[in-house]
Backbone as a ProteinNet text record, in pm:
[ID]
protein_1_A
[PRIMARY]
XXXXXXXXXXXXXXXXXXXXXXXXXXXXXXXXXXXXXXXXXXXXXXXXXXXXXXXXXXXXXXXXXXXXXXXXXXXXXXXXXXXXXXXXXXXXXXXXXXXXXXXXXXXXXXXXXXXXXXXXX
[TERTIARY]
192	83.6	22.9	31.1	-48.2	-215.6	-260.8	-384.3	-449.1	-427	-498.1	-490.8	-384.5	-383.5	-459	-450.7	-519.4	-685.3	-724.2	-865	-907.7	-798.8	-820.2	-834.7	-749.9	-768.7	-889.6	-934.3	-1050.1	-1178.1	-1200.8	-1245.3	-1229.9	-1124.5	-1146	-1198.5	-1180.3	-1203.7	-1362.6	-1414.2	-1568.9	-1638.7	-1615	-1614.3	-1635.1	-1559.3	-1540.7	-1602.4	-1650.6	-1743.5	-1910.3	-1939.6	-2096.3	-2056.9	-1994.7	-2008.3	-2018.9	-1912.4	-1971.8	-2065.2	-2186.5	-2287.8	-2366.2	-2345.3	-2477	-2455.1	-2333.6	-2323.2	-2353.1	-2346.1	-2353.9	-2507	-2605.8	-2763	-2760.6	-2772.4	-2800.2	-2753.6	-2630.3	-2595.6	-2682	-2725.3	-2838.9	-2948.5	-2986.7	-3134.6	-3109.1	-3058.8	-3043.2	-3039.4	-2978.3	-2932.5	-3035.5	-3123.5	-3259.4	-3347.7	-3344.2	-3468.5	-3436.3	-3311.3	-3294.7	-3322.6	-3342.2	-3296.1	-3481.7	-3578.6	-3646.1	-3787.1	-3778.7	-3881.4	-3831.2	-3738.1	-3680.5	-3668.6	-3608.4	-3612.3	-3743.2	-3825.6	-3932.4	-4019.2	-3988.7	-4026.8	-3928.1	-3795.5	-3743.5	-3726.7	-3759.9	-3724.4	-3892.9	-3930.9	-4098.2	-4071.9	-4162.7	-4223.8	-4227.6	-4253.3	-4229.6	-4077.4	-3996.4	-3820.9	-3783.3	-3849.5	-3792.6	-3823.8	-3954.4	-4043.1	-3944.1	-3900.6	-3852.9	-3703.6	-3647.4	-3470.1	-3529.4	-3574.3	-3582.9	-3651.5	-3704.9	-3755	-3593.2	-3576.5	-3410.1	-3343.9	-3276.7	-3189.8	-3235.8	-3369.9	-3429.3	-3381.1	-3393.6	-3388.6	-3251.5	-3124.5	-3010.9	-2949.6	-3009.4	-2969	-3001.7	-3127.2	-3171.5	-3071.7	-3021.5	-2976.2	-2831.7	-2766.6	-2629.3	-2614.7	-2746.5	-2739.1	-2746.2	-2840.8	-2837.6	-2703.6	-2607	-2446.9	-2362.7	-2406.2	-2329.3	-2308	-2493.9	-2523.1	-2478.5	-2472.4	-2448.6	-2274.1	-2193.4	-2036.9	-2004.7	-2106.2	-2111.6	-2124.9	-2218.5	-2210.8	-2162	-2059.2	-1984.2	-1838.2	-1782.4	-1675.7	-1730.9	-1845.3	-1916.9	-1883.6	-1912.9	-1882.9	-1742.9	-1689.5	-1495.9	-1465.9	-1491.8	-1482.4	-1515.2	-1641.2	-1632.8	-1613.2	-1521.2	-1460.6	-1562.7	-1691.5	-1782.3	-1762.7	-1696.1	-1639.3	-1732.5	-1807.4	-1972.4	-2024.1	-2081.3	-2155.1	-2073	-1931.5	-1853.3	-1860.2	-1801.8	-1834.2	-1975.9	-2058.1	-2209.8	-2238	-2214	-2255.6	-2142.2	-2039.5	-1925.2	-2037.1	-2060.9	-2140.7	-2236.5	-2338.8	-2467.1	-2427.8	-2335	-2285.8	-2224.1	-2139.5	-2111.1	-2205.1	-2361.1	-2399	-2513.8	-2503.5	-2610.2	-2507.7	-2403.2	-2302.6	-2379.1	-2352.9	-2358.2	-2474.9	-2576.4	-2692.5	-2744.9	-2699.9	-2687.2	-2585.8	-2512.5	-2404.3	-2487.9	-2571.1	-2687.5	-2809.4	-2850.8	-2958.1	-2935.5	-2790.1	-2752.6	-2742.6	-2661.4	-2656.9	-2763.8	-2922.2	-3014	-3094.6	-3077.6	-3168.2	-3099.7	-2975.2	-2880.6	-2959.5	-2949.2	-2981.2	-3130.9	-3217	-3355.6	-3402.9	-3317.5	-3319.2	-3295.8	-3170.9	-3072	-3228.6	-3285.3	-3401.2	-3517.6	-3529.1	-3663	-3629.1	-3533.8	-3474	-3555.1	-3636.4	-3656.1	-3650.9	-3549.9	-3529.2	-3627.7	-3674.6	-3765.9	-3751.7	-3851.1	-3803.4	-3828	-3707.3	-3707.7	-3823.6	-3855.7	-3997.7	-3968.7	-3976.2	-3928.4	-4026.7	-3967.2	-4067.4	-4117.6
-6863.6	-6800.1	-6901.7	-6856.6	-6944.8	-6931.7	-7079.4	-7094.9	-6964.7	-6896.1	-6790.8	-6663.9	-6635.3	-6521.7	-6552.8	-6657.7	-6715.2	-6663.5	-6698.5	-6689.8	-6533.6	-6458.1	-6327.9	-6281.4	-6316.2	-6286.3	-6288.6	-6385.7	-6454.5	-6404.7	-6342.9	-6256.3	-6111.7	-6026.9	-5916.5	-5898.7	-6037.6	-5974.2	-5995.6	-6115	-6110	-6004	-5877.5	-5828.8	-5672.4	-5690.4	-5616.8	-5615.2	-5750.8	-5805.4	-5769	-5784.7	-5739.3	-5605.4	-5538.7	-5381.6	-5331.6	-5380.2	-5338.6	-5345.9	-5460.4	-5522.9	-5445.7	-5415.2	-5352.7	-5186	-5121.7	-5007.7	-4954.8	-5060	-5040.3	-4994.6	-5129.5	-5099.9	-4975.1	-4943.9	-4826.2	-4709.5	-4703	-4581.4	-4558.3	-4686.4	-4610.7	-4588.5	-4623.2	-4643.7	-4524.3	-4404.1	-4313.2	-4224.2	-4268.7	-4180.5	-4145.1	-4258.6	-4276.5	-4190.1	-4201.4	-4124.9	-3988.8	-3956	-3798.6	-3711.9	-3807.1	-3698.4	-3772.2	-3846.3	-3945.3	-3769.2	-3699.9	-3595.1	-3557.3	-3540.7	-3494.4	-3626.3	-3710.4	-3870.7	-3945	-3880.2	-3947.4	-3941.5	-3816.3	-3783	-3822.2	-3886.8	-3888	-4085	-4138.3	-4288.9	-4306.5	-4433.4	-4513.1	-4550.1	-4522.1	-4572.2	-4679.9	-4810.5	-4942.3	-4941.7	-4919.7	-4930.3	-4857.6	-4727.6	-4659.2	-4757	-4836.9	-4899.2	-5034.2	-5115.1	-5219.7	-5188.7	-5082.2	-5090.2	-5036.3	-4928	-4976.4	-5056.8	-5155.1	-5317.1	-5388	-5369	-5445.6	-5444.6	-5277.3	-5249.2	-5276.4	-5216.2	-5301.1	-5444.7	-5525.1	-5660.3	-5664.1	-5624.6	-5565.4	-5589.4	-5464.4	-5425	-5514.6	-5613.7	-5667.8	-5792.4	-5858.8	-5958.6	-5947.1	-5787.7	-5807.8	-5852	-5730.2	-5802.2	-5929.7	-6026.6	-6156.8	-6180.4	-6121.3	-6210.7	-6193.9	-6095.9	-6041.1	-6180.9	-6198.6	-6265.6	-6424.6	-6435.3	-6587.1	-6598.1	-6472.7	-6463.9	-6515.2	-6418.2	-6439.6	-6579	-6653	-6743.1	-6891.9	-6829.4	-6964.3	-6891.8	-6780.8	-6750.4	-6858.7	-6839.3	-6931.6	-7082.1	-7137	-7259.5	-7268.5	-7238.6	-7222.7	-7216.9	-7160.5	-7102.7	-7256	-7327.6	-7456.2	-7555.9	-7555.4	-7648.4	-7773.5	-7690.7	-7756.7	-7712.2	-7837.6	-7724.3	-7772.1	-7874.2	-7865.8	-7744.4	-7700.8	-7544.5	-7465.1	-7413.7	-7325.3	-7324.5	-7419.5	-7457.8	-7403.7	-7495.6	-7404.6	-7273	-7221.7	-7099.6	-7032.6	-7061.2	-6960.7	-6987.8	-7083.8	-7092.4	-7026.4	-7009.4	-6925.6	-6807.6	-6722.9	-6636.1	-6534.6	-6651.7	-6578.9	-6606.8	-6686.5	-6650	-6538	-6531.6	-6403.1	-6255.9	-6245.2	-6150.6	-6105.6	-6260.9	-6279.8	-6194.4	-6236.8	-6204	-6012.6	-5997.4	-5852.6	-5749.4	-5827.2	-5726.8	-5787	-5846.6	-5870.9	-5760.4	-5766.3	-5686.7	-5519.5	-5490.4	-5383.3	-5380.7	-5437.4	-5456.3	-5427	-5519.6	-5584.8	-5470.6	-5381.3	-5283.7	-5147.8	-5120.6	-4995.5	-5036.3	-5157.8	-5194.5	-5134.1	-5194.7	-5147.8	-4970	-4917.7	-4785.8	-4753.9	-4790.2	-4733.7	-4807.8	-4937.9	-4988.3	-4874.8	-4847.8	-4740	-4591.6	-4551.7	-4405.3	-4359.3	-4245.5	-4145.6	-4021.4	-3972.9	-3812.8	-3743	-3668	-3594.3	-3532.7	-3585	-3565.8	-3404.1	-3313.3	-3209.9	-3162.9	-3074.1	-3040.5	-2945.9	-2962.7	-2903	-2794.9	-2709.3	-2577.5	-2583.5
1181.6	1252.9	1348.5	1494.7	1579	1577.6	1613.8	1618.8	1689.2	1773.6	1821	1724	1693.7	1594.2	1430.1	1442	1311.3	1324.4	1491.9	1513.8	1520.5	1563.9	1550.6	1419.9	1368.2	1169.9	1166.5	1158.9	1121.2	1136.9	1314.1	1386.4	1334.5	1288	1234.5	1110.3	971.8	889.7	884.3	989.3	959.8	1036.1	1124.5	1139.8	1036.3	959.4	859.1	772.3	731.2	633	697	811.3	860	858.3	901.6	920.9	799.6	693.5	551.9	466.3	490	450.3	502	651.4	724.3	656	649.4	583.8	483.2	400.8	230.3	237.6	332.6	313.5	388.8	482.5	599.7	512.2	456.2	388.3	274	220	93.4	146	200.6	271.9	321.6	406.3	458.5	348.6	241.4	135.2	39	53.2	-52.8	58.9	149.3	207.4	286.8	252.3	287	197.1	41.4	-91.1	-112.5	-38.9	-115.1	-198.9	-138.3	-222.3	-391.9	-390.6	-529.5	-583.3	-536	-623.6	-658.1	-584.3	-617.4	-772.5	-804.4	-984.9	-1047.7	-1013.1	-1111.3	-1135.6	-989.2	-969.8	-968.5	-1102.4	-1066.1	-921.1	-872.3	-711.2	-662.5	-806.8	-748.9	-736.2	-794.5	-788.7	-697.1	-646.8	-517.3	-409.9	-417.7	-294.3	-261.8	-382.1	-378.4	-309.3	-372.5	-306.3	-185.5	-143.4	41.1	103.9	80.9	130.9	108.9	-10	-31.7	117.5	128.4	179.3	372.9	328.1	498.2	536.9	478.2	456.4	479.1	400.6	389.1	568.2	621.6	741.5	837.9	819.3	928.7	880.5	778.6	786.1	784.6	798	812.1	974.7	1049.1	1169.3	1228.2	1157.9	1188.9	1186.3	1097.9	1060.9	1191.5	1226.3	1353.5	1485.3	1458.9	1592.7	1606.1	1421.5	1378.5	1366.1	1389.6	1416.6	1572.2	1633.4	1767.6	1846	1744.2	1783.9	1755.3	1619.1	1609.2	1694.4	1719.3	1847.6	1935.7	1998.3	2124.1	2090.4	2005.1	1979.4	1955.5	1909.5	1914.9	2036.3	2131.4	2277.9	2341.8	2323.1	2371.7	2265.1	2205.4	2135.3	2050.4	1985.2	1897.9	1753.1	1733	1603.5	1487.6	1506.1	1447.2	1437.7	1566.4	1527.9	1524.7	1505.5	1431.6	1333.1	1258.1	1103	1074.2	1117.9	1099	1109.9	1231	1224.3	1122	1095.8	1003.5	875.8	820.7	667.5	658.8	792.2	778.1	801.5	892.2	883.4	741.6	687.1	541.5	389.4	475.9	362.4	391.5	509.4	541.1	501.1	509	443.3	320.7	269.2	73.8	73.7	139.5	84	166.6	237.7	255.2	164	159.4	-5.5	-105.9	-134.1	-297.7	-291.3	-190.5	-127.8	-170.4	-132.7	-173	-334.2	-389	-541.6	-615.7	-570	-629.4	-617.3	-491.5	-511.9	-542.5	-544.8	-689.1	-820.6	-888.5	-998.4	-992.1	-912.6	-891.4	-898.5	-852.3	-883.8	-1009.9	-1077.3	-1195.7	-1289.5	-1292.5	-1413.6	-1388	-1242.6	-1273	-1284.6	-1289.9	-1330.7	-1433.1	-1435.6	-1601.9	-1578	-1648.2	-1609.8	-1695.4	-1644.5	-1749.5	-1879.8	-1971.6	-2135.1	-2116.7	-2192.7	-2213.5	-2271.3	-2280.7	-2387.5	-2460.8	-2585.2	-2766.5	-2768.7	-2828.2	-2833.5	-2985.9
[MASK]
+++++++++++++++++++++++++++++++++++++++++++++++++++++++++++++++++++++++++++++++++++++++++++++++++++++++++++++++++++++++++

């Protein structure tokens, strides 16, 4: 594999990696607040409140990954392979932490879940 196709690899799968980070949040976050009237009796309010702050957070920092991809290409492009390296590490840990975001606030839902106790006649 030549150095350029290598960089394309490289280039698609981080690519793949923000779009899925930014998706995962955006899709719940959309998902939590299309259904959020009926979920709301059944999810405590602090655990509904917290996973969409999560997933906000989520979305805004998959975007940062985008910009921090963007700009270690730029530094590859002028041959600083200081701030490539750099920006690739802050890049995949702003990933990391937009796929946790998602995780951290599923979990946050699933701990404040109570379906309503049947009532015994």
């Amino acid at each position: 594999m030549t150095f350029e196709n290598n960089n394309n690899t490289m280039t698609a799968y981080a690519k793949a990696a923000i779009s899925g980070a930014t998706l995962l949040n955006s899709g719940a976050l959309l998902g939590i607040l299309s259904q959020l009237t009926s979920l709301s009796t059944l999810i405590a309010g602090g655990a509904l409140r917290f996973a969409i702050t999560l997933w906000t957070i989520g979305i805004t920092v998959g975007t940062i990954s985008w910009i921090l991809a963007y700009m270690a290409t730029a530094s590859f492009g002028h041959g600083d392979q200081d701030g490539e390296e750099r920006f690739i590490f802050w890049g995949f840990t702003f990933v990391a932490i937009a796929i946790a975001t998602f995780a951290i606030g599923m979990f946050s839902l699933a701990y404040g879940f109570h379906p309503p106790i049947p009532k015994t006649p």
